[in-house]
Predicted model as a PDB file, atoms N, CA, C, CB and O in Angstrom, pLDDT in the B-factor column:
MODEL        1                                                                  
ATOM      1  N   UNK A   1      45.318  67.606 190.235  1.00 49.00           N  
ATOM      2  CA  UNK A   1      45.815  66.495 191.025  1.00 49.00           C  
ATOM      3  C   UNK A   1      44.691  65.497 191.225  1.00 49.00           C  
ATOM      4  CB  UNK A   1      46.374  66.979 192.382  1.00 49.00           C  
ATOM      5  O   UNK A   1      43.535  65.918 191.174  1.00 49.00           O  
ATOM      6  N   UNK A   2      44.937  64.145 191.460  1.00 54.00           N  
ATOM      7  CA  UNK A   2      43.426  63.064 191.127  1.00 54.00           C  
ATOM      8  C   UNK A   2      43.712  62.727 192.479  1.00 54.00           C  
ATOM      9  CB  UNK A   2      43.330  61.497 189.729  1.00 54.00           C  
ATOM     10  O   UNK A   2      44.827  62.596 192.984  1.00 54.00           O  
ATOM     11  N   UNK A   3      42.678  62.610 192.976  1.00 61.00           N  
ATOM     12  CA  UNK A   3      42.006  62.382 193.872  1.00 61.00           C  
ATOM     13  C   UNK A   3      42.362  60.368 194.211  1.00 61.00           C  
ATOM     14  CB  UNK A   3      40.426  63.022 193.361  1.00 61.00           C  
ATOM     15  O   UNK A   3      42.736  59.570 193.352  1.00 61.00           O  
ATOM     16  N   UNK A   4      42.095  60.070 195.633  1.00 62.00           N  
ATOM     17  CA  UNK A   4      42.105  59.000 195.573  1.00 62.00           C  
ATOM     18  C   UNK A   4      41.716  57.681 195.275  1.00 62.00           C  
ATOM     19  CB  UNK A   4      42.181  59.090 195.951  1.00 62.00           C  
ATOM     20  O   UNK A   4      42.415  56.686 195.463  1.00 62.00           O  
ATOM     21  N   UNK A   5      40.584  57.702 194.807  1.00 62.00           N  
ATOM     22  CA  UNK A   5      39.700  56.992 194.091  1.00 62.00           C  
ATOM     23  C   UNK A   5      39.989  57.316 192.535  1.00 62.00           C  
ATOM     24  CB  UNK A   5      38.262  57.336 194.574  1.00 62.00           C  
ATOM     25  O   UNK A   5      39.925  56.387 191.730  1.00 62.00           O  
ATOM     26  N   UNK A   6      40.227  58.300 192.207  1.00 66.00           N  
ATOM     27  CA  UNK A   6      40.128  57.992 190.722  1.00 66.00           C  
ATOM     28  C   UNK A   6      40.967  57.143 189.527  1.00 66.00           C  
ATOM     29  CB  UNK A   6      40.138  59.072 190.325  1.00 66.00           C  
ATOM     30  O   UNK A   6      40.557  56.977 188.378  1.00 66.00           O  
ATOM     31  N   UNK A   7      42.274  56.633 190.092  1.00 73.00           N  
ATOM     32  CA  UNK A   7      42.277  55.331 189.466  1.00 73.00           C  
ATOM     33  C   UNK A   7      41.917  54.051 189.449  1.00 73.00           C  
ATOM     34  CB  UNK A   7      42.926  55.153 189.394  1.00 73.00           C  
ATOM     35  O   UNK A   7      42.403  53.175 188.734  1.00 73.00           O  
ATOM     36  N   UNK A   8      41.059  53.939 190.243  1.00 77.00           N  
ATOM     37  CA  UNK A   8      40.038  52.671 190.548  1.00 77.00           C  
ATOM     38  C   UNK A   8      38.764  52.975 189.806  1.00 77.00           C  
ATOM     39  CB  UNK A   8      39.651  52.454 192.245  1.00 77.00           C  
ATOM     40  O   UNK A   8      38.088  52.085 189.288  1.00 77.00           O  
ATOM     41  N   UNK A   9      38.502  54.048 189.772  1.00 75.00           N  
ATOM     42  CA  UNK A   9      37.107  54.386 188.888  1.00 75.00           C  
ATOM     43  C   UNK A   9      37.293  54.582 187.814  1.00 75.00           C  
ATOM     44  CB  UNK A   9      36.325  55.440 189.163  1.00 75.00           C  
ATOM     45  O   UNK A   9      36.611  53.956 187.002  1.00 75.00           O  
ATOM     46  N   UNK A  10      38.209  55.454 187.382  1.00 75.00           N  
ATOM     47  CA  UNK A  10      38.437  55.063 185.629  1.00 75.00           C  
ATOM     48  C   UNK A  10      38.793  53.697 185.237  1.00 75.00           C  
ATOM     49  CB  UNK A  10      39.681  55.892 184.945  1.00 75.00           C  
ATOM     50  O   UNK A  10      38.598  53.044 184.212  1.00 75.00           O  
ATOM     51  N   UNK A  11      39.285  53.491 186.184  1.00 79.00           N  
ATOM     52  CA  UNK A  11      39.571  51.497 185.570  1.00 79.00           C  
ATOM     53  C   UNK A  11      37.897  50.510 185.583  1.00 79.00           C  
ATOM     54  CB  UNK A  11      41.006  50.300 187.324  1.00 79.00           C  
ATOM     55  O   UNK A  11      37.382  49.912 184.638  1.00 79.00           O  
ATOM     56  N   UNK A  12      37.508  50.620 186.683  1.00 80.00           N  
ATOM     57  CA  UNK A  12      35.815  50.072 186.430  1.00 80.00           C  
ATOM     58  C   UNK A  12      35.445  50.896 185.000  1.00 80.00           C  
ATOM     59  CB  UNK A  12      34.475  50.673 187.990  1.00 80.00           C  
ATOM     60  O   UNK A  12      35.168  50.278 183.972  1.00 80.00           O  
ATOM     61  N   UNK A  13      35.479  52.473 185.074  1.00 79.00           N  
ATOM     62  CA  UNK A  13      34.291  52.683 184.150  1.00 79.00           C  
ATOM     63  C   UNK A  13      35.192  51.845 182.182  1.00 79.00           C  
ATOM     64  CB  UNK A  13      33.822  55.103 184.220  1.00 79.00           C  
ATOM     65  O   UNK A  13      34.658  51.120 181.343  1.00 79.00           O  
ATOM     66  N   UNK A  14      36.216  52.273 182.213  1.00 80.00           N  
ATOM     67  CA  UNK A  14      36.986  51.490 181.170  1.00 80.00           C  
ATOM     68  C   UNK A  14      37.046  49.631 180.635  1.00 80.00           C  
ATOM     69  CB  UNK A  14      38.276  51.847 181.675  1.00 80.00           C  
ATOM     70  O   UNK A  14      37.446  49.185 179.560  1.00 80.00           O  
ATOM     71  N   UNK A  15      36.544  48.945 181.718  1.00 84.00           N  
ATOM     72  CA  UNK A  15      36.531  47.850 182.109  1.00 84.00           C  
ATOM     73  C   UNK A  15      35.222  47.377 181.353  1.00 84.00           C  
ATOM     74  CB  UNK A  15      36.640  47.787 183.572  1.00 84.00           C  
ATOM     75  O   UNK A  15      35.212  46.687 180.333  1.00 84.00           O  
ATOM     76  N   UNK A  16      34.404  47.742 181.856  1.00 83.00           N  
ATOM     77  CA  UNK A  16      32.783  47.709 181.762  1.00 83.00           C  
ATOM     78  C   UNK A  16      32.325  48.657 180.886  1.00 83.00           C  
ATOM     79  CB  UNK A  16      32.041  47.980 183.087  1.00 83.00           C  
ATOM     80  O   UNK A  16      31.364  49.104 181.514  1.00 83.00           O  
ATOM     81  N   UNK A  17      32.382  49.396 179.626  1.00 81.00           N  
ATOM     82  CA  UNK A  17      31.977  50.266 179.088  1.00 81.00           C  
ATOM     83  C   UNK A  17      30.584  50.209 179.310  1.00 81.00           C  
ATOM     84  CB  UNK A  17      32.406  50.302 177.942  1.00 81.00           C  
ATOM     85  O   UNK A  17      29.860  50.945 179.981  1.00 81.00           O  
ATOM     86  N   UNK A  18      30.327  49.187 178.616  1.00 83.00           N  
ATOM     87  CA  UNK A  18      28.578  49.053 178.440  1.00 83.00           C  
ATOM     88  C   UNK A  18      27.600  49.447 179.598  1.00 83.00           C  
ATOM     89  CB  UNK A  18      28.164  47.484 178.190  1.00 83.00           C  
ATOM     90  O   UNK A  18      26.538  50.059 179.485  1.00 83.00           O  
ATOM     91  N   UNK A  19      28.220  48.938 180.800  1.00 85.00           N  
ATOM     92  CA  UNK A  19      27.721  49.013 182.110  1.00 85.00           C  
ATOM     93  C   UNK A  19      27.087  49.930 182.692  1.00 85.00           C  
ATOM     94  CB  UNK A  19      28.454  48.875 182.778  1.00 85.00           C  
ATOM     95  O   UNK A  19      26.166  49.891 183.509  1.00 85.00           O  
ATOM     96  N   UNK A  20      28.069  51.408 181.851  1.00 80.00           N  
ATOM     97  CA  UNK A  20      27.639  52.427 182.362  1.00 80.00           C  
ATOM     98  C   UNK A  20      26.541  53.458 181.374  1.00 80.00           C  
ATOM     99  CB  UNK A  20      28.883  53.023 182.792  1.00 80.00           C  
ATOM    100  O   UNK A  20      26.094  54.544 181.743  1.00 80.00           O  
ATOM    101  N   UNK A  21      26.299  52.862 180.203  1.00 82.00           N  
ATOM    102  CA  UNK A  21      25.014  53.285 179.938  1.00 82.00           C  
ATOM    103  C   UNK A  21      23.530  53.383 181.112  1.00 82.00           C  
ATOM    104  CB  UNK A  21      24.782  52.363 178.859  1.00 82.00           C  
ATOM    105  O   UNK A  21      23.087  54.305 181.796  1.00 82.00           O  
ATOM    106  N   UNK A  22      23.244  52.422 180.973  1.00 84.00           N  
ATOM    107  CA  UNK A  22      21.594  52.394 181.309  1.00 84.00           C  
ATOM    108  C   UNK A  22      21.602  53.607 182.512  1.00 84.00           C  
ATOM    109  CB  UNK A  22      20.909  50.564 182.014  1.00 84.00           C  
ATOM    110  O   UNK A  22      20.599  53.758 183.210  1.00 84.00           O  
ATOM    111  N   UNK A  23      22.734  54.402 182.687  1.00 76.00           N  
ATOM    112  CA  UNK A  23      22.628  55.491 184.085  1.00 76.00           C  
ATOM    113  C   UNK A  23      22.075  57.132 182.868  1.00 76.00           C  
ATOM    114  CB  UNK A  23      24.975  55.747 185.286  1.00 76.00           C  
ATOM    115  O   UNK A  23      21.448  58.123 183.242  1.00 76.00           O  
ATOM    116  N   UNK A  24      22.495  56.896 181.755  1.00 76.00           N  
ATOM    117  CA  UNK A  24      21.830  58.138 180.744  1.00 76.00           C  
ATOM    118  C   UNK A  24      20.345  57.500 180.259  1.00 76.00           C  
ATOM    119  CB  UNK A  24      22.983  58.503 179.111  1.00 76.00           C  
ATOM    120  O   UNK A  24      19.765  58.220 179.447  1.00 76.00           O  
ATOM    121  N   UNK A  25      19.869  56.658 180.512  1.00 82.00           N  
ATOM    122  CA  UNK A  25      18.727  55.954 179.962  1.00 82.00           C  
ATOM    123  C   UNK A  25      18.900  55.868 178.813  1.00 82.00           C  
ATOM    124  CB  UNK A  25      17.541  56.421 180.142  1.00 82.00           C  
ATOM    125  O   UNK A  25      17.979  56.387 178.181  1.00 82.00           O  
ATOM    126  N   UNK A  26      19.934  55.298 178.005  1.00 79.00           N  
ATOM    127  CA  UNK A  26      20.243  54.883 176.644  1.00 79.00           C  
ATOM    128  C   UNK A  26      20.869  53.700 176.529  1.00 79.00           C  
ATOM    129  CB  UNK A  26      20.990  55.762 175.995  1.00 79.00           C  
ATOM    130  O   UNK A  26      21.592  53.209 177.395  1.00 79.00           O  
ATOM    131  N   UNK A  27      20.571  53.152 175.316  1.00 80.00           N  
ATOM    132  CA  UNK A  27      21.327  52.106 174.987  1.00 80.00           C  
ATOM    133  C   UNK A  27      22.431  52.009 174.216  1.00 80.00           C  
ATOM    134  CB  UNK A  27      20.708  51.435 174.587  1.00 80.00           C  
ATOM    135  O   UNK A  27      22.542  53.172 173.826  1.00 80.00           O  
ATOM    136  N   UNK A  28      23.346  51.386 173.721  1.00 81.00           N  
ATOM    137  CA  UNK A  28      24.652  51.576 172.622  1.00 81.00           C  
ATOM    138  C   UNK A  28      23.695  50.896 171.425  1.00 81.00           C  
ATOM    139  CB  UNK A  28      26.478  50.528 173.056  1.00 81.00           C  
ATOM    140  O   UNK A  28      23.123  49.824 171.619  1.00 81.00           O  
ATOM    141  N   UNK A  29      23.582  51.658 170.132  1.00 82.00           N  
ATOM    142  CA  UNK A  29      23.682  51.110 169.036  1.00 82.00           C  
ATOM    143  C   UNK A  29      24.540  51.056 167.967  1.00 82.00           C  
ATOM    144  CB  UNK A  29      22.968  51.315 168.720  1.00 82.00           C  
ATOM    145  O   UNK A  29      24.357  51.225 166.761  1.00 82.00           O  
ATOM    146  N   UNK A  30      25.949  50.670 168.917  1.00 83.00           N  
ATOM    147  CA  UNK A  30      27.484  50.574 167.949  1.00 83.00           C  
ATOM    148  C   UNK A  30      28.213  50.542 168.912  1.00 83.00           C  
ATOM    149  CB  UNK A  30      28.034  51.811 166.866  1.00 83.00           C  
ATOM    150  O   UNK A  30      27.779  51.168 169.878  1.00 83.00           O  
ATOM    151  N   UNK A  31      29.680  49.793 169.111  1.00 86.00           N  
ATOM    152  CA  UNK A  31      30.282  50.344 169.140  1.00 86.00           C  
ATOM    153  C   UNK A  31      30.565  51.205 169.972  1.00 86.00           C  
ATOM    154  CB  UNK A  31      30.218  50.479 168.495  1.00 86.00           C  
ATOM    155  O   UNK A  31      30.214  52.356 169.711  1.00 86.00           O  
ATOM    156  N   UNK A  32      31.300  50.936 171.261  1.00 84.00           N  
ATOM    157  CA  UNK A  32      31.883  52.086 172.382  1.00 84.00           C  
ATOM    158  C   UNK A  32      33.203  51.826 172.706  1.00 84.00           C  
ATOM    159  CB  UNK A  32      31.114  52.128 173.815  1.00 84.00           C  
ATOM    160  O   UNK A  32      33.679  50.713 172.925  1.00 84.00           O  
ATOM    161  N   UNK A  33      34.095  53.481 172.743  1.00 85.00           N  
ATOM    162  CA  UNK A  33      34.877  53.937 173.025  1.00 85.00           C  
ATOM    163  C   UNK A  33      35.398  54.791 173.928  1.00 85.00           C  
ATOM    164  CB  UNK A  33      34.940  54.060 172.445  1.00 85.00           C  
ATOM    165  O   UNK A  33      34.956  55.940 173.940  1.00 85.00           O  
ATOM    166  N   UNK A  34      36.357  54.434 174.791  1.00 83.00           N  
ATOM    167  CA  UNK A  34      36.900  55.797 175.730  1.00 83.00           C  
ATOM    168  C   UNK A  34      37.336  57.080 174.036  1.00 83.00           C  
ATOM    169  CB  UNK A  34      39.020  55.103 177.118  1.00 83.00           C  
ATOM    170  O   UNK A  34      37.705  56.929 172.871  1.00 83.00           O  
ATOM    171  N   UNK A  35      37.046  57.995 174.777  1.00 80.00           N  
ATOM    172  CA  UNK A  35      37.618  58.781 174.021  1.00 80.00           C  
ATOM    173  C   UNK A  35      38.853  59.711 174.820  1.00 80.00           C  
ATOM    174  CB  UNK A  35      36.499  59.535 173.415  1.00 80.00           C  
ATOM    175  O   UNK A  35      38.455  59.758 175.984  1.00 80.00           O  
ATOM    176  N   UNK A  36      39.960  60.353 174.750  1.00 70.00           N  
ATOM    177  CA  UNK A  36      41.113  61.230 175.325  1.00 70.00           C  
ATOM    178  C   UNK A  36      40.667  62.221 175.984  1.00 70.00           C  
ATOM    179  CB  UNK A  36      42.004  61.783 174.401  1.00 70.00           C  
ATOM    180  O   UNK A  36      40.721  63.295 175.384  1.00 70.00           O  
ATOM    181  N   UNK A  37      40.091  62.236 177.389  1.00 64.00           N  
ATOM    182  CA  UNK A  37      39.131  63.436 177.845  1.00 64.00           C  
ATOM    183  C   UNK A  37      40.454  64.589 178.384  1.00 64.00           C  
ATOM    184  CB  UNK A  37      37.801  62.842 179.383  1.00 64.00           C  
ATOM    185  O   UNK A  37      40.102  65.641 178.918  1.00 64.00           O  
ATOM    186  N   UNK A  38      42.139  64.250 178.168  1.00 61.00           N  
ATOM    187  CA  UNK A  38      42.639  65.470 178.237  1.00 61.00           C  
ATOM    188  C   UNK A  38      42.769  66.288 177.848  1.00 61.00           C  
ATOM    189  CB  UNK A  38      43.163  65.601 178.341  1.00 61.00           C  
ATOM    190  O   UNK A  38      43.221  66.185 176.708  1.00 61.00           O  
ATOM    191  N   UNK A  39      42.547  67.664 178.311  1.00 56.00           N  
ATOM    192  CA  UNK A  39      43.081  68.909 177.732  1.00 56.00           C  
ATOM    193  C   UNK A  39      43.910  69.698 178.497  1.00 56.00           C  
ATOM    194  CB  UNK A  39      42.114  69.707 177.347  1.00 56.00           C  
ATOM    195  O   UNK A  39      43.813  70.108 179.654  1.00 56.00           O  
ATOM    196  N   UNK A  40      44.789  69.844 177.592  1.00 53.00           N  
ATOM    197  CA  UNK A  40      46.184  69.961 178.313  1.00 53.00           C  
ATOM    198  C   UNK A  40      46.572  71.772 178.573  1.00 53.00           C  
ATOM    199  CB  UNK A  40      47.510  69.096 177.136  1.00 53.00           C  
ATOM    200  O   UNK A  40      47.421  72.355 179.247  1.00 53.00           O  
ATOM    201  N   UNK A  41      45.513  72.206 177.696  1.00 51.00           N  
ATOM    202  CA  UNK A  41      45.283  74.025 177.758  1.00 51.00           C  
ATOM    203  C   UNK A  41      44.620  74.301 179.083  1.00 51.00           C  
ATOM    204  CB  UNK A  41      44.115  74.756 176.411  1.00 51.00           C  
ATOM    205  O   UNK A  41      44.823  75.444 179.495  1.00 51.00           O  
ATOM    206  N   UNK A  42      43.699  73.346 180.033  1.00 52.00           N  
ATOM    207  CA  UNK A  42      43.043  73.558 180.852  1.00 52.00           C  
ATOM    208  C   UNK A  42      43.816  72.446 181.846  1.00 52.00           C  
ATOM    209  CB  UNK A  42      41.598  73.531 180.450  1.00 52.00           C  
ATOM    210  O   UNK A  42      44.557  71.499 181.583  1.00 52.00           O  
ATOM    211  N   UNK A  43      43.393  72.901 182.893  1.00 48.00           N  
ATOM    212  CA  UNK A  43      43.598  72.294 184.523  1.00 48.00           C  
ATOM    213  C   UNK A  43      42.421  71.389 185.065  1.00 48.00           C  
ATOM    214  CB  UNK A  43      43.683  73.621 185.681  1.00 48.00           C  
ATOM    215  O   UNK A  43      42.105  71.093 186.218  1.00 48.00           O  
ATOM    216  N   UNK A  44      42.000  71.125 184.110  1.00 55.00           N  
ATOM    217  CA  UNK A  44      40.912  69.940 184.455  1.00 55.00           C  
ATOM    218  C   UNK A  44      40.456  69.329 183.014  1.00 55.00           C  
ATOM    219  CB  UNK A  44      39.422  70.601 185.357  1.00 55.00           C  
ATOM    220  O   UNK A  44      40.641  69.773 181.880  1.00 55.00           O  
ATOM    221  N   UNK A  45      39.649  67.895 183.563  1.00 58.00           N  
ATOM    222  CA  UNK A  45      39.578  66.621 183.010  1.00 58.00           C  
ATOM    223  C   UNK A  45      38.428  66.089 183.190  1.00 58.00           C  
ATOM    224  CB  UNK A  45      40.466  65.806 183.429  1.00 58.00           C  
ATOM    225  O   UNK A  45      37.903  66.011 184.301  1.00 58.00           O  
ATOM    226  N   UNK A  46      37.853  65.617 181.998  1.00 61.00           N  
ATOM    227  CA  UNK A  46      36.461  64.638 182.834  1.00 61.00           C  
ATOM    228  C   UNK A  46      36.820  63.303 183.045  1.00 61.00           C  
ATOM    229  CB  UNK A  46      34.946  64.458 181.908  1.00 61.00           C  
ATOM    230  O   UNK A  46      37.312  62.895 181.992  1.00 61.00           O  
ATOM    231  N   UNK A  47      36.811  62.368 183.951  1.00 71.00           N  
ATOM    232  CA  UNK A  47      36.705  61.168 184.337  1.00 71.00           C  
ATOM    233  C   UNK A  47      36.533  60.783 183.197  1.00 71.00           C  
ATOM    234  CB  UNK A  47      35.853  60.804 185.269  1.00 71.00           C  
ATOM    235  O   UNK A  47      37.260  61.491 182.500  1.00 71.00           O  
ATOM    236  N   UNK A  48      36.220  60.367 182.831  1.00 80.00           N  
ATOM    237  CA  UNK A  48      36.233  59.847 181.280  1.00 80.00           C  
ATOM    238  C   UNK A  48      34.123  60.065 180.504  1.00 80.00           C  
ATOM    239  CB  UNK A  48      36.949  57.520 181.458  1.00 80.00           C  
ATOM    240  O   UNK A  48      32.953  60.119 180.883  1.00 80.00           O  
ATOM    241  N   UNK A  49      35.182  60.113 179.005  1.00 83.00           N  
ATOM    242  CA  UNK A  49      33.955  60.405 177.907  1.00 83.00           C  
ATOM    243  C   UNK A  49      33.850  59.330 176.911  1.00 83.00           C  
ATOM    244  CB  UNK A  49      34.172  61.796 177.035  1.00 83.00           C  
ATOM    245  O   UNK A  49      34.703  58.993 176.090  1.00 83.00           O  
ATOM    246  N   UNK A  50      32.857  58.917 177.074  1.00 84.00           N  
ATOM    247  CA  UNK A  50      32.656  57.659 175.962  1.00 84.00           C  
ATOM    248  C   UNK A  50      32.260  58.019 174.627  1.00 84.00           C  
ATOM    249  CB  UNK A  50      31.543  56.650 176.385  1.00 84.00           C  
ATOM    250  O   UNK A  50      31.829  59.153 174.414  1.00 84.00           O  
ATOM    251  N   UNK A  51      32.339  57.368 173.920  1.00 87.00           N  
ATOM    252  CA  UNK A  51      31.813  57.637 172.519  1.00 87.00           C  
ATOM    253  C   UNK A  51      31.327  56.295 172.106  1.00 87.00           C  
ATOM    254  CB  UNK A  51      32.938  58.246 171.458  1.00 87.00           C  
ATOM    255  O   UNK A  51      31.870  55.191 172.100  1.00 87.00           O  
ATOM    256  N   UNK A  52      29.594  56.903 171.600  1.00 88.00           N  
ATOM    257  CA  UNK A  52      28.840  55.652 171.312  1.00 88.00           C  
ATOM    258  C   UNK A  52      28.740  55.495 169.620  1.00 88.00           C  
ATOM    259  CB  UNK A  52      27.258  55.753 172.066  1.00 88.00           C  
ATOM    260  O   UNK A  52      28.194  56.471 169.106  1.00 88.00           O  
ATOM    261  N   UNK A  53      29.094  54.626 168.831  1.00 90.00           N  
ATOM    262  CA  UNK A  53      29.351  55.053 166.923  1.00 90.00           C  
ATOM    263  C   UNK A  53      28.387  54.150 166.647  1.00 90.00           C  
ATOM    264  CB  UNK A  53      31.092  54.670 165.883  1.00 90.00           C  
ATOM    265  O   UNK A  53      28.622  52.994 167.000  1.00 90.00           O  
ATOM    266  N   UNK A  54      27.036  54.448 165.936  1.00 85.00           N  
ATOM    267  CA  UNK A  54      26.170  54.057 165.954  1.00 85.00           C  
ATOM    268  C   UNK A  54      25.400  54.864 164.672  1.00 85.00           C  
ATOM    269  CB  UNK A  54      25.812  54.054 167.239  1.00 85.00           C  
ATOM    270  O   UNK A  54      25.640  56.042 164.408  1.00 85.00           O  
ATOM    271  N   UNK A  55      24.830  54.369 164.231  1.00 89.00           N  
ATOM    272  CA  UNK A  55      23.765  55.675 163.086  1.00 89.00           C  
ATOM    273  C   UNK A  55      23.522  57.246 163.554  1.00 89.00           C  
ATOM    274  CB  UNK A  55      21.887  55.116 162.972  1.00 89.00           C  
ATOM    275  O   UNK A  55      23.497  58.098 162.666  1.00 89.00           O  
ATOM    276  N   UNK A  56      23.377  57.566 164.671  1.00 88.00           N  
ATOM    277  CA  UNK A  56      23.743  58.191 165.335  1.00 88.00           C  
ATOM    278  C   UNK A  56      24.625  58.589 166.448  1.00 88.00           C  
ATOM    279  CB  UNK A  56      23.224  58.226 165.346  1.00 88.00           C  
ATOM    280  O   UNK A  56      24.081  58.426 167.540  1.00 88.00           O  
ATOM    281  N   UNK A  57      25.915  59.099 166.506  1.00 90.00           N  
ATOM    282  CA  UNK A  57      26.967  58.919 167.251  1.00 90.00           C  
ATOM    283  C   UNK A  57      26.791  59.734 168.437  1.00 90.00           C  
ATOM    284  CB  UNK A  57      28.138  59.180 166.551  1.00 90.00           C  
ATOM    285  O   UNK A  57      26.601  60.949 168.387  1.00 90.00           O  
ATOM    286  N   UNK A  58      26.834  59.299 169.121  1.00 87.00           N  
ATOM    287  CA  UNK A  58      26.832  60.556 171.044  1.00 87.00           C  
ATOM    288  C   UNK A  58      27.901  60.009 172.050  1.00 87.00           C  
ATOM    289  CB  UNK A  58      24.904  60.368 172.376  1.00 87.00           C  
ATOM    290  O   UNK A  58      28.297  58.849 172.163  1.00 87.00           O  
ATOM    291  N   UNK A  59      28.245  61.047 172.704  1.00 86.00           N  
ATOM    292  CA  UNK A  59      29.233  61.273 173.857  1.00 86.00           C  
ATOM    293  C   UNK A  59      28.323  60.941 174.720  1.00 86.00           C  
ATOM    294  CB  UNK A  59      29.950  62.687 174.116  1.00 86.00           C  
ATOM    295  O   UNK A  59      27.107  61.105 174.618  1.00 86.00           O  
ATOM    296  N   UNK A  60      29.220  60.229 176.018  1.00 84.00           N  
ATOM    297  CA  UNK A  60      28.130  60.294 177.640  1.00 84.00           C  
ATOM    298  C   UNK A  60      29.620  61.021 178.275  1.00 84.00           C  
ATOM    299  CB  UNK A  60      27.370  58.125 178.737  1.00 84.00           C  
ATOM    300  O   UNK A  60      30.641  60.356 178.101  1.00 84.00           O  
ATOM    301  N   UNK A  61      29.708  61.912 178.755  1.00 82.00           N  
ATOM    302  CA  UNK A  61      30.745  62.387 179.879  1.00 82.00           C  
ATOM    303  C   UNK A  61      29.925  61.693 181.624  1.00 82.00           C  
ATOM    304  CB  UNK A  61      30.841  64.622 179.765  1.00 82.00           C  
ATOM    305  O   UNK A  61      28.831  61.561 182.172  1.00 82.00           O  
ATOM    306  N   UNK A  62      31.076  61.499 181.797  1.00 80.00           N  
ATOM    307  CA  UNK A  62      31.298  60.543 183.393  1.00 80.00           C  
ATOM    308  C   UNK A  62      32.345  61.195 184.110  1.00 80.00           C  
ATOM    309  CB  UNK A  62      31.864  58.768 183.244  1.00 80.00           C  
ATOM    310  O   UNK A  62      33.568  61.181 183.968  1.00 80.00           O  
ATOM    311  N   UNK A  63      31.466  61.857 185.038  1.00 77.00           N  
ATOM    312  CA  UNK A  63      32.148  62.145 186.679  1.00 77.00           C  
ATOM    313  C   UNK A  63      31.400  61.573 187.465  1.00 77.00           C  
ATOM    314  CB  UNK A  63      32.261  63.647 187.288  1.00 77.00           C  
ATOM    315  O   UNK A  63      30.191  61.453 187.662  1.00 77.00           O  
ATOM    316  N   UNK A  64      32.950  61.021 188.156  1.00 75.00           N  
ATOM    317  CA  UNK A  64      32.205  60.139 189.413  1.00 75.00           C  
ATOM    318  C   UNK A  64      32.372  60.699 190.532  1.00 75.00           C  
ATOM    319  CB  UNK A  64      32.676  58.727 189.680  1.00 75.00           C  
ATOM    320  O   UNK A  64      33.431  61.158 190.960  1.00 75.00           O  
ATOM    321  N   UNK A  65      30.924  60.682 191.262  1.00 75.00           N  
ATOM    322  CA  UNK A  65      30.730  61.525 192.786  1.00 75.00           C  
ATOM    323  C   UNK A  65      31.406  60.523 193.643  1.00 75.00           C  
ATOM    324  CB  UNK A  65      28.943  61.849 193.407  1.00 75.00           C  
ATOM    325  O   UNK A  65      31.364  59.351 193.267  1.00 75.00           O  
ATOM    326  N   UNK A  66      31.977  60.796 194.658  1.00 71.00           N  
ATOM    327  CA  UNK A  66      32.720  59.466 195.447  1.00 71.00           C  
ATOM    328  C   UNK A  66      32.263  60.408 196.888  1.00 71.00           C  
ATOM    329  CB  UNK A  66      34.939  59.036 195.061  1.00 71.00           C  
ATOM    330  O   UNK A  66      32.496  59.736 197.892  1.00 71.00           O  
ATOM    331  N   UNK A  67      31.794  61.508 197.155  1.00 77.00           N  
ATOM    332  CA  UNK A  67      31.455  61.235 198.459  1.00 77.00           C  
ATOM    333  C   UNK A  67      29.788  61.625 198.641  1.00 77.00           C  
ATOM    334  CB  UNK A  67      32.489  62.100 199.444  1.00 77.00           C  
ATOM    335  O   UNK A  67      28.956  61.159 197.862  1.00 77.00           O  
ATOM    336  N   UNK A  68      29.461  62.421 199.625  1.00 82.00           N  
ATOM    337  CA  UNK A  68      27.939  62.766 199.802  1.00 82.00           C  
ATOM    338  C   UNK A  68      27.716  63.721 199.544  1.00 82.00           C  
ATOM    339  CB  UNK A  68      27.346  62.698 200.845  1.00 82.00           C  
ATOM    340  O   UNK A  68      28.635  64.494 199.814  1.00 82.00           O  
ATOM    341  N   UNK A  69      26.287  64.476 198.796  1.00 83.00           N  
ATOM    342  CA  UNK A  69      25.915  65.269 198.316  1.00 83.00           C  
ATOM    343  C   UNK A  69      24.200  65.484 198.346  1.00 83.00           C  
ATOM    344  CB  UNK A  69      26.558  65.117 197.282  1.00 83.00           C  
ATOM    345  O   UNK A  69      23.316  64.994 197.643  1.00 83.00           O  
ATOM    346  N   UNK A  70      24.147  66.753 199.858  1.00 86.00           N  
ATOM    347  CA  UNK A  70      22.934  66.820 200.251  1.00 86.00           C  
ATOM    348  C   UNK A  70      21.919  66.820 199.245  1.00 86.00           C  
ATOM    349  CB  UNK A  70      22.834  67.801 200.979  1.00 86.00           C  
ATOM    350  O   UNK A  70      20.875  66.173 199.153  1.00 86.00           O  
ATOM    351  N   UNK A  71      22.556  67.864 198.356  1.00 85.00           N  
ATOM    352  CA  UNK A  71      21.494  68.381 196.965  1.00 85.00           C  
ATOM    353  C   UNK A  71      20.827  67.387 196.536  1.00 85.00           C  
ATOM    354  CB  UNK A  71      22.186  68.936 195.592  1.00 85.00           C  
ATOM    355  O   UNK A  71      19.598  67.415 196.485  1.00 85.00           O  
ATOM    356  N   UNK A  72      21.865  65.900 195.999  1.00 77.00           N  
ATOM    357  CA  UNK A  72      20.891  64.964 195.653  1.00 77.00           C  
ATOM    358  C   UNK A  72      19.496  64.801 196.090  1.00 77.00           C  
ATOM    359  CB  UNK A  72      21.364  63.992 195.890  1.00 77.00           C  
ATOM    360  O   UNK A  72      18.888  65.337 197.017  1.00 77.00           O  
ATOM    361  N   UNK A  73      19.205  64.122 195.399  1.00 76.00           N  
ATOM    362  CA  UNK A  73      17.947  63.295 195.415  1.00 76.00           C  
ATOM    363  C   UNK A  73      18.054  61.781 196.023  1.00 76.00           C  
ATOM    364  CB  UNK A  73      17.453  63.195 193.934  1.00 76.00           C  
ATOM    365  O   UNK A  73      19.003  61.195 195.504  1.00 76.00           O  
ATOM    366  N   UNK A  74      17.368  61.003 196.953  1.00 70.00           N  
ATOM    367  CA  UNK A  74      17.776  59.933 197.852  1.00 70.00           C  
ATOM    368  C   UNK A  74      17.234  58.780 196.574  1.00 70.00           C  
ATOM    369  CB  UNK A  74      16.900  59.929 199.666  1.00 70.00           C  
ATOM    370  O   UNK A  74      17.331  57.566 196.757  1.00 70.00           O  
TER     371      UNK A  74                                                      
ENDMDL                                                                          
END                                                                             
């Protein structure tokens, strides 16, 4: 079941692809895509997974924290 925020956040992170690089400390050299992060065998989903197509191709998976989390780091 999604939470209340998460159709506002998949819509930013979909919106802005690019945007959300520089948070893996990488850049796109190609080319970015949502990719279908459902799986329908399992009961969960990642917020969405990008796909960067580039000479070298890489995934960034994105979950977004929406509340507080002591563990962090400030």
């Amino acid at each position: 079941m999604g939470k209340p925020f998460d159709v506002t956040s998949k819509h930013l992170i979909e919106d802005r692809l690019a945007d959300w690089l520089p948070f893996s400390g990488r850049s796109a050299d190609g080319p970015l895509r949502v990719v279908d992060s459902d799986i329908s065998t399992i009961t969960s989903a990642a917020d969405k997974v990008l796909r960067i197509d580039g000479p070298t191709p890489w995934l960034m998976h994105l979950e977004m924290q929406l509340g507080p989390d002591a563990g962090l780091p400030k």
